[in-house]
C-alpha positions, 0 to 999 in steps of 0.5 A: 480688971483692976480694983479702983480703990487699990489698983490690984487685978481684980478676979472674975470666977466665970468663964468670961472675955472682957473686949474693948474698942475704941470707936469712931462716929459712923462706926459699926460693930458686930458681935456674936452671941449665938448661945441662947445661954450666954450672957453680956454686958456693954458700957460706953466710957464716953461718947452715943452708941446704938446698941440692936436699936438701943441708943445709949449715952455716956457711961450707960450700959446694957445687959444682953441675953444671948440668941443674936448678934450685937451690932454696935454703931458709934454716934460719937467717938467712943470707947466701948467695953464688952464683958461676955460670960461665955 
């Protein structure tokens, strides 16, 4: 990740992955998060996605507890991030 306001690596003390995808509309994803414990957090840069049911719009983002699978569909080109602290 980089800091916006000197463009220096900024540091995630958590055992974390940082994903992303770029998506077109009609598109669909999946992500496993079987760990009852594990945590996520999505956002959409630009475009619509429905997130397990949830429609999110430009730069919305959702916090996700683990237990199930994300699925992801793209109702617009978009480009997706995913932090998951595993």
């Amino acid at each position: 990740m980089v800091s916006r306001r000197t463009w220096e690596p900024c540091t995630i003390r958590a055992d974390a992955r940082v994903l992303g995808a770029s998506l077109r509309a009609g598109q669909r994803i999946s992500y496993s998060m079987d760990d009852p414990e594990q945590k996520a957090y999505v956002v959409t840069t630009g475009g619509h996605i429905v997130l397990n049911g949830l429609q999110l719009g430009e730069r919305d983002g959702a916090a996700i507890r683990g237990g199930h699978a994300l699925e992801i569909e793209a109702l617009s080109d978009t480009d997706i991030v995913l932090v998951d602290t595993v």
